[in-house]
N, C-alpha and C positions, 0 to 999 in steps of 0.2 A: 504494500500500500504506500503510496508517494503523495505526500503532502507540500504544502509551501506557503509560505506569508510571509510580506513585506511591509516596513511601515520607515516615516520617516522621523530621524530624531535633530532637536534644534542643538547639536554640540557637536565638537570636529571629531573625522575620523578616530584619529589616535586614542582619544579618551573613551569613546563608543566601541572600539573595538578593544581594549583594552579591559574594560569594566563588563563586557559580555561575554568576552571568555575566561577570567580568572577571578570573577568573582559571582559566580554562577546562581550560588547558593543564595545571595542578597539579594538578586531579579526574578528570579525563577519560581512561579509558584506551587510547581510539584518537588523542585530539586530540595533534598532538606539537608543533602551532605553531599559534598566534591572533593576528596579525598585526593593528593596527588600523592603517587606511588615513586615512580622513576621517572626525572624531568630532566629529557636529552635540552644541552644546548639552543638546539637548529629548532627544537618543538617536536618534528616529526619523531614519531616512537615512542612520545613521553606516553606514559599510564597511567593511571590515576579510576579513583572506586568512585562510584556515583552510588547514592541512593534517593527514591523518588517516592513518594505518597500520593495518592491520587484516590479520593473516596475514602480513605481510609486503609486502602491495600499500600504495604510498602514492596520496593521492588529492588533489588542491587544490581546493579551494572558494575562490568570492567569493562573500565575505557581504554582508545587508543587512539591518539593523536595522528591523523592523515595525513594532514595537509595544514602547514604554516605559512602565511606569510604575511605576515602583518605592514600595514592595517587592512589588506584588504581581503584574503580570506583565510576562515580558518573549518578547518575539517574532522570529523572523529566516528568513531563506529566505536559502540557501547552496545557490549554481550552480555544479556541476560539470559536466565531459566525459559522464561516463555516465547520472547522474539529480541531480535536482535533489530538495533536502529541505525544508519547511517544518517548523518545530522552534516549540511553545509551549510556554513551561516558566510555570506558578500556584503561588504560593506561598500559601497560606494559616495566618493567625495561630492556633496551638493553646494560646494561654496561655503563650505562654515559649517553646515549641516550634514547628515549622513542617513543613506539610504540601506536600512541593515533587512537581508533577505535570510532568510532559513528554507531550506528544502531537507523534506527527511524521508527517507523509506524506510518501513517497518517491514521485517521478516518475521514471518512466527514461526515456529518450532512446536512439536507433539502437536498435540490435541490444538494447541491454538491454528492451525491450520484450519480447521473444521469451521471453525468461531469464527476466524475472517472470512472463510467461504459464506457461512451463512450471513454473516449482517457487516460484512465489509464495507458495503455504502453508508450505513449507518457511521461505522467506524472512522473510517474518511471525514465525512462531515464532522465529527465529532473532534476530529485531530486538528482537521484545520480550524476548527474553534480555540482550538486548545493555544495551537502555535498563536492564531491573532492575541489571544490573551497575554500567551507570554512575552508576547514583543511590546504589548499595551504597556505590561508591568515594567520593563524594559527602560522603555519611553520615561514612564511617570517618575522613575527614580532617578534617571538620567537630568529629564529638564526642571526636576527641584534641587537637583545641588546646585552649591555657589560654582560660578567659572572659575578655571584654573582647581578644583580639588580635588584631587588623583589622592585615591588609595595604595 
């Protein structure tokens, strides 16, 4: 299943991309831990544990860093028990502002196989809900800090 949302934030590339991939856990409203394991130099390879709540189900991922290149993209695939997620997130420079995209495909595994076959459209729409939300929440934490505040 392949999702995607884009929305645009009033702050420069650097700090948008910056604060969206290393600080996951403080925009993210399912992510409730972002654990880094092994952090290559260069990005790519680095690993790191995810864990995510959603309804009340928690979920763990191990992650692994794709694709680096800051500020403009960054890439990872996060292996869990039920499906597996490939997540792009593109940043693009709008003059001051920046244009952050996510595109994700979900893999399932076992029985969740089944589960997407039956209510996959359901699921979709549900996903892309999801990502709008999380780039909403993205946004809102982004254009309420002061300029110039990097964590």
């Amino acid at each position: 299943m392949k999702t995607a949302a884009s929305i645009e934030i009033d702050r420069p590339i650097d700090e948008v991309f910056d604060f969206t991939i290393h600080h996951v856990a403080e925009w993210s409203l399912t992510v409730v831990e972002d654990v880094p394991i092994d952090i290559k130099p260069e990005g790519v390879g680095s690993t790191f544990r995810c864990v995510t709540q959603d309804h009340g189900k928690i979920m763990e991922f191990q992650g692994l860093v794709t694709c680096h290149d800051p500020p403009n993209l960054s890439a990872c695939q996060l292996i869990g028990s039920s499906f597996d997620i490939d997540a792009v997130y593109t940043f693009e420079d709008l003059s001051g502002r920046t244009r952050v995209t996510v595109e994700s495909t979900v893999t399932p595994k076992g029985f969740m196989k089944v589960v997407f076959f039956l209510i996959g459209w359901a699921a979709k729409g549900s996903g892309c809900k999801a990502q709008h939300n999380e780039l909403e929440s993205l946004k809102q934490i982004l254009e309420s800090r002061e300029a110039g505040v990097s964590d």
